[in-house]
N, C-alpha and C positions, 0 to 999 in steps of 0.2 A: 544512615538516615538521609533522604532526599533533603536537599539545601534550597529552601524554598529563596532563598538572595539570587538565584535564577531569572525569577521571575521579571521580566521587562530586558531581561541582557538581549541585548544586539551585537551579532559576527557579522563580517562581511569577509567573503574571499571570492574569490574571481576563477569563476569553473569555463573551461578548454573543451569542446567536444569533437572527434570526428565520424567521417563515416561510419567508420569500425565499432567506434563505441556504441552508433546505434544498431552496427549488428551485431556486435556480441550480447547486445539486449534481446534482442530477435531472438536470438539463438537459442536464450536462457527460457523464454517465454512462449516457443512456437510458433513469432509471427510478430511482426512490427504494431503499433500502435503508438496515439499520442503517448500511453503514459508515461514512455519515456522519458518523457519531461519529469518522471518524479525521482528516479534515483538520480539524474543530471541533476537536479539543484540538490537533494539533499543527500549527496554523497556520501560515505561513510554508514550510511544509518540514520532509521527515526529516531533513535534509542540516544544519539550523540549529545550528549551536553547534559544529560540527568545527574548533575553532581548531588556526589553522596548517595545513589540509588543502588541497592544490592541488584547488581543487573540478571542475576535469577529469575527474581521476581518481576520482572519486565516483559510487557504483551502487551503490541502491537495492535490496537483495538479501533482507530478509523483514519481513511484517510481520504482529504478534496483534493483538486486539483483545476485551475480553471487556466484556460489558454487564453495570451492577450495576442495571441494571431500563430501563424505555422513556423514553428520552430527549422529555424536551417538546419540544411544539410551536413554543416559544422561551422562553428563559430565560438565566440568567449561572451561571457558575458557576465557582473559582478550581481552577485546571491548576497542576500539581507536576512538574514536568519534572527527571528525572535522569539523566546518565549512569551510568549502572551496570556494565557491562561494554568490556573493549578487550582483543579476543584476537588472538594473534598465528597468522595462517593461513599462514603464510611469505609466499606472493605478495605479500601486501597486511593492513590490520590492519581487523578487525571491530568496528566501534563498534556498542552497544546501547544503545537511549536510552529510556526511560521516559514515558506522560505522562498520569495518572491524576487523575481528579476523582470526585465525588461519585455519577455518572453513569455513566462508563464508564473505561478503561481501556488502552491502546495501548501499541505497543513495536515500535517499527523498529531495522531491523540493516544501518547503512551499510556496505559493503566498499571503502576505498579502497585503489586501486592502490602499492603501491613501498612501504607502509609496514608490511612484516611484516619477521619476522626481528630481532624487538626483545628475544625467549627468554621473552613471557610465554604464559600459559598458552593452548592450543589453541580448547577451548573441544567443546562437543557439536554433535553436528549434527542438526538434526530427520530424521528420513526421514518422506517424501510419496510415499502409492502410492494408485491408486482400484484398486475392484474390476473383476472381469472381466466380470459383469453385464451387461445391457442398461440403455442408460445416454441421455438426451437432450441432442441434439444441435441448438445453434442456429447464427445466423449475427449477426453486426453489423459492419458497413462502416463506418470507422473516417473520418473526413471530414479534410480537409485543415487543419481549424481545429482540430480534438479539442483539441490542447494548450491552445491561446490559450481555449481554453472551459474549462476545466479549470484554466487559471490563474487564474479568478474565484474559484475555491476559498478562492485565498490561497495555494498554493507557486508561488512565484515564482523557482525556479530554472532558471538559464535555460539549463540542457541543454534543455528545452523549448520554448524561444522566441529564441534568439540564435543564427544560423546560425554565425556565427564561432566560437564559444566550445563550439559542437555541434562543430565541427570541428578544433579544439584538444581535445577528448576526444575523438576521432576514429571520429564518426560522417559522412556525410557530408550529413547535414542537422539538427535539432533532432528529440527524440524523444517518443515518448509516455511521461506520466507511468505508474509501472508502479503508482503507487494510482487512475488513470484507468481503466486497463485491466481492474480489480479490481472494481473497482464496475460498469463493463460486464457482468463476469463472474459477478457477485453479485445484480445488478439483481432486484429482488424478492421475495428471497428475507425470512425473517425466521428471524432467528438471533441467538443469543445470546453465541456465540463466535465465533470466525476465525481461521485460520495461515495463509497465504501466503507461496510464497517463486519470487522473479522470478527467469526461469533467462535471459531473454535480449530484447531490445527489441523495443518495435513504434515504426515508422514513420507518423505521417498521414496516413490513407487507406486503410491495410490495412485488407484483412477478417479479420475474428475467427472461431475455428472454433468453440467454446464446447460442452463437454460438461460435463455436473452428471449427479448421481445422487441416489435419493430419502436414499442415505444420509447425503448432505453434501460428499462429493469433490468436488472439480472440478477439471479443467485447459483452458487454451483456447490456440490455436498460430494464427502468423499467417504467411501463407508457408508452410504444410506444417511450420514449425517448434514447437517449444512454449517457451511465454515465460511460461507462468505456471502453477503449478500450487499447491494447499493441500484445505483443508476447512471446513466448519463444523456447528457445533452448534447443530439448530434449538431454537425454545422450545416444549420441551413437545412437544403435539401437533402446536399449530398451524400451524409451520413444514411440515411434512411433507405437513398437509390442502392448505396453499394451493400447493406445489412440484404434488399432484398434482391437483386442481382446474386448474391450468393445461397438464394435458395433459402431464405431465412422468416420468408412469408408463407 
């Protein structure tokens, strides 16, 4: 049973990056973007620190991100990790976890299964809609390894990489990371903010349908379905010139 005496703990450790690490994110994802800033501070995983959580029942459900300027090329810098929020949705309870440095800024929101109905507070929901516009439309074929590349990141949860344990959370194989799928989604863009929120899995191997708009929306569906959908806030101008420099208007 999740150990709600979580709640307000503060870590601190001191995360190292270099080039490399932002290519081997590149790599995992088809293409550089800010969000690299988000496996960099929360290393290991969203999932890390849900003591007492049957980690089964654990998904990945949103995640921010906001830049306090352009992250180097490589550098160290000390991560503040806190729990901050544990709201109770009935089905299941929503942890919110914190993880803020000098740099940038992050915040995932795990939803585990069986542990709502605890009477505390609900909690807000964001709403995510894009416009009805003309809007660009890509593709990305999602390879059979995705995960296992994506686990170079550093989350090492093995809903991702352990069929067994994929299937004790009852998927019937291991699945894609839904900050994998994100950074597919985001690929190139340059932005200063980010919300996301995962509505449903991808498998290894699917193709990604990927729509973005010059205003910062996006959502992308795999199977006809939609598994991810947010926004973000480009910087300034620039983001906007290099979306339509790539044929994106």
């Amino acid at each position: 049973m999740l150990q709600h005496d979580i709640l307000g703990v503060v870590e601190r450790q001191v995360r190292t990056w270099s080039a490399g690490d932002a290519e081997v994110y590149a790599a995992a994802v088809g293409g550089y973007s800010p969000a690299f800033a988000i496996p960099l501070l929360q290393h290991g995983g969203p999932q890390l620190g849900l003591t007492g959580a049957d980690m089964t029942q654990v998904l990945h459900a949103e995640q921010s991100l906001w830049l306090h300027g352009k992250l180097p090329e490589h550098g160290s810098t000390v991560v503040t990790k806190t729990v901050t929020n544990i709201y109770d949705k009935g089905s299941g309870a929503l942890v919110v976890s914190t993880w803020e440095s000098e740099f940038a800024r992050t915040r995932s929101s795990c939803f585990i299964k069986g542990e709502g109905g605890f009477g505390g507070e609900r909690g807000e929901t964001r709403e995510f809609t894009v416009p009805a516009k003309r809007h660009e439309i890509s593709f990305f074929r999602t390879t059979a390894d995705q995960a296992l590349r994506y686990r170079e990141t550093g989350d090492m949860n093995p809903m991702h990489h352990d069929e067994e344990f994929a299937r004790r959370a009852g998927f019937a194989q291991p699945i894609l990371h839904g900050l994998c799928t994100l950074g597919i989604t985001v690929s190139g863009l340059d932005f200063v903010e980010l919300h996301a929120r995962f509505t449903a899995p991808v498998t290894p191997g699917d193709e990604l349908r990927i729509e973005r708009w010059p205003t910062g929306e996006f959502r992308t569906f795999a199977n006809d379905r939609q598994v991810l959908i947010g926004s973000v806030r480009f910087s300034e101008v620039d983001g906007r010139r290099n979306f339509a420099r790539s044929g994106h208007e």
